[in-house]
C-alpha positions in Angstrom: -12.6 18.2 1.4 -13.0 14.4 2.8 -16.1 13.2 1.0 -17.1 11.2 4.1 -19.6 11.0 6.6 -17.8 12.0 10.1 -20.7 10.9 12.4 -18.7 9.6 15.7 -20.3 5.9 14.8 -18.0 6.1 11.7 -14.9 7.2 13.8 -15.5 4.8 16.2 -15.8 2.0 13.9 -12.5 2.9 11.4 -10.9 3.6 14.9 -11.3 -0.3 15.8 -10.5 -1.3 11.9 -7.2 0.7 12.1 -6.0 -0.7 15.3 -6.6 -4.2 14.4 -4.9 -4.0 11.0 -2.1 -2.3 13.0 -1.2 -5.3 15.1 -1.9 -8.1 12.8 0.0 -6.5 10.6 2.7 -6.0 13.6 2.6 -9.7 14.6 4.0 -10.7 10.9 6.7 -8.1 11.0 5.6 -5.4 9.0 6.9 -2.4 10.4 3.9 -1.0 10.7 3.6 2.9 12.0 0.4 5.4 13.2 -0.1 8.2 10.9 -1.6 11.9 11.1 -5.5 11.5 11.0 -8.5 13.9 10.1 -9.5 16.6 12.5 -11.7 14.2 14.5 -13.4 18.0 15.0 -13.8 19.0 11.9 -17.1 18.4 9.5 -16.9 17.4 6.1 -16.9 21.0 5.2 -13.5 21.7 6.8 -11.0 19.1 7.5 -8.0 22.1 7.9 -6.3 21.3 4.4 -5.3 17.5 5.1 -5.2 15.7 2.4 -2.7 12.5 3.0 -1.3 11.1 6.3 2.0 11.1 7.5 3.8 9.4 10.4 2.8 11.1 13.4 6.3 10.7 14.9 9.1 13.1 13.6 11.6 10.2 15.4 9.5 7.3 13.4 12.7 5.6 11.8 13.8 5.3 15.5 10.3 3.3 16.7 10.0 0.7 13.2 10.0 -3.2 14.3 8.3 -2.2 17.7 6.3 -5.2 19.4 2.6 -5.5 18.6 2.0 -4.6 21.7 3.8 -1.0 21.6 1.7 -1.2 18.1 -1.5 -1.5 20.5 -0.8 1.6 22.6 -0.3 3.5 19.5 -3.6 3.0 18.0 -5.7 3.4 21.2 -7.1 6.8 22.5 -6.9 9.2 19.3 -7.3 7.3 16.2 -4.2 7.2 13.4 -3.6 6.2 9.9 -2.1 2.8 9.2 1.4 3.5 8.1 3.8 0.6 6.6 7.2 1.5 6.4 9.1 0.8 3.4 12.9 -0.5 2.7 13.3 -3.2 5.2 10.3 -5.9 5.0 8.7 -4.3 1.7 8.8 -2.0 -0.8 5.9 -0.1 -2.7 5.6 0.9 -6.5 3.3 3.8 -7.0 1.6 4.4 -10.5 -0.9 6.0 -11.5 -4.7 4.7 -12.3 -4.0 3.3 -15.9 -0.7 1.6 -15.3 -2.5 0.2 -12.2 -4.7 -1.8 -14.2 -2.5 -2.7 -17.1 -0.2 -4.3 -14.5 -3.0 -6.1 -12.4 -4.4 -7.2 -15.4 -1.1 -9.3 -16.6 -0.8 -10.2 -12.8 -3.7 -11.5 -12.9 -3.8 -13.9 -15.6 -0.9 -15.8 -14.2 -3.0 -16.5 -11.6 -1.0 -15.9 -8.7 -1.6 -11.7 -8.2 0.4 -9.4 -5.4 -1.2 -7.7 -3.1 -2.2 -4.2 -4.5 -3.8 -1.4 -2.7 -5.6 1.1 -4.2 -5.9 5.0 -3.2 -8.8 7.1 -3.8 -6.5 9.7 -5.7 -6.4 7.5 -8.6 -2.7 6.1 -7.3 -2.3 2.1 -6.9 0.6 0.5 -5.0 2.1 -2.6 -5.9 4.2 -4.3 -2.8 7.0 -6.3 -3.0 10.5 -7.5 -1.3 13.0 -5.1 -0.9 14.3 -3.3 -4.4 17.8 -3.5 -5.2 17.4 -1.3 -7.9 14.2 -0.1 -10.4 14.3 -0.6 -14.2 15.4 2.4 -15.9 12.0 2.4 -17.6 10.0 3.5 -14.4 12.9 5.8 -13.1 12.2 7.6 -16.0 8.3 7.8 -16.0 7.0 10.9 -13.8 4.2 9.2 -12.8 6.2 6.1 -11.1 7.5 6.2 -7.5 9.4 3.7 -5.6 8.9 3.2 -1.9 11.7 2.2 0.0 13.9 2.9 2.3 13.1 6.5 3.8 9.9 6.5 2.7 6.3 4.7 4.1 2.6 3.9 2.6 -0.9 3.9 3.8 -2.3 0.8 3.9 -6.5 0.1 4.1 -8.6 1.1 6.0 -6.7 4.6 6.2 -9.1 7.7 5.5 -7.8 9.8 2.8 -9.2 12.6 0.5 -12.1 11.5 -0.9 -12.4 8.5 0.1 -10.5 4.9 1.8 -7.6 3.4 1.0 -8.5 0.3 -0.2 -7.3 -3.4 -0.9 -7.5 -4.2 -4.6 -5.4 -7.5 -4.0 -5.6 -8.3 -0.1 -1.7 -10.1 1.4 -3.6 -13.2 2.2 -5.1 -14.2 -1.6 -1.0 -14.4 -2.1 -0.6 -16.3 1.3 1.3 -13.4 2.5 4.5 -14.0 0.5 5.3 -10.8 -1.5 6.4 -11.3 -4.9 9.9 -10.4 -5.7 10.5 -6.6 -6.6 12.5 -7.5 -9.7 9.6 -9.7 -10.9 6.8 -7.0 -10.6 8.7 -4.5 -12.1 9.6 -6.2 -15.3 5.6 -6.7 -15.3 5.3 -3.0 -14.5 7.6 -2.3 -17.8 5.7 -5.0 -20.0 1.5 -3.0 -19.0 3.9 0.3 -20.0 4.0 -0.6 -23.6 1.2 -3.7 -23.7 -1.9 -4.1 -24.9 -5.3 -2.2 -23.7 -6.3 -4.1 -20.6 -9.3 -5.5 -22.1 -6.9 -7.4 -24.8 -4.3 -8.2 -22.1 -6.2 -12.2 -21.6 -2.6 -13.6 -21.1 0.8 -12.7 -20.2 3.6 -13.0 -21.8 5.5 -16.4 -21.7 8.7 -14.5 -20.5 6.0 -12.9 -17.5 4.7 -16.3 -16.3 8.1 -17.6 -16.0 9.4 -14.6 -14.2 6.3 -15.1 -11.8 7.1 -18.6 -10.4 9.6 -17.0 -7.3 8.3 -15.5 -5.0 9.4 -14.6 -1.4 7.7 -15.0 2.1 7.4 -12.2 4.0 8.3 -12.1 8.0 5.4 -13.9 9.8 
């Protein structure tokens, strides 16, 4: 069940959000893509078992880099989820609530933090450049999961179960350069075996260091 008021004033309103995150998001080169939706229909009491969007196109690989202005047509009439492909522009490391803030919190103190989006199952999503490969030590962790190529993420304000996906760290605090994948995921290895979050004050030396390259996304 969708914990959230489904008053046509609210559709309305997230409808508008959605589409203009959709083409800004477009105009820098994300491959951005719409995404299954709540029953518009349904109440809060019955939302037909959906739980988390999916590209509404089976043929969506065929349709990324379309011009913000195919973007637009998409997200007018029924309203979508914001989709961002992963693999090409970005990628997208999913971990779980804890890990989340571990990492965010070392992030944070070098003062220069990715942009990290938070879902209201518990699950944050750290984006970077395009992975070449992940550190063994998050391959092996159940509750890690790479984004790339193949796969896609939501991005705020999509609706979800329970809740909105949310910014934690919006693109534009990091001047929409994503950091290198490499980069965060040696930080993602460090918060795995670090210090409670509340110690975490500082990163390591070795962190900061690894945190001065960073790579400009398309714009």
């Amino acid at each position: 069940m969708l914990d959230t008021d489904w008053s046509s004033g609210w559709r309305g309103a997230f409808k508008i959000e959605l589409r203009a995150e959709a083409i800004g998001l477009a105009w820098r080169g994300w491959p951005v893509l719409p995404g299954t939706y709540p029953d518009t229909a349904a109440s809060a009491d019955d939302t037909t078992g959906w739980t988390v969007p999916v590209p509404e196109h089976e043929d969506w690989q065929d349709r990324l880099g379309a011009h913000p202005q195919q973007v637009a047509e998409w997200f007018t009439g029924n309203p979508h989820s914001l989709l961002v492909a992963t693999g090409r522009v970005l990628d997208a490391v999913e971990v779980d609530d804890d890990l989340g803030r571990r990492a965010a919190r070392l992030l944070r103190a070098t003062g220069q933090p990715a942009p990290i989006v938070a879902m209201p199952n518990g699950r944050w999503l750290f984006l970077t450049t395009v992975a070449d490969r992940l550190p063994a030590e998050l391959i092996e962790r159940a509750n890690v999961r790479c984004h790339g190529e193949g796969s896609w993420v939501p991005l705020p304000p999509t609706p979800f179960q329970h809740g909105v996906v949310h910014w934690r760290v919006k693109p534009e605090v990091w001047g929409w350069q994503l950091p290198e994948a490499d980069t965060v995921h040696a930080v993602l290895v460090d918060a795995l075996t670090g210090p409670e979050p509340e110690e975490a004050v500082a990163a390591p030396v070795s962190t900061k260091a690894r945190l001065l390259t960073v790579h400009r996304s398309a714009a």
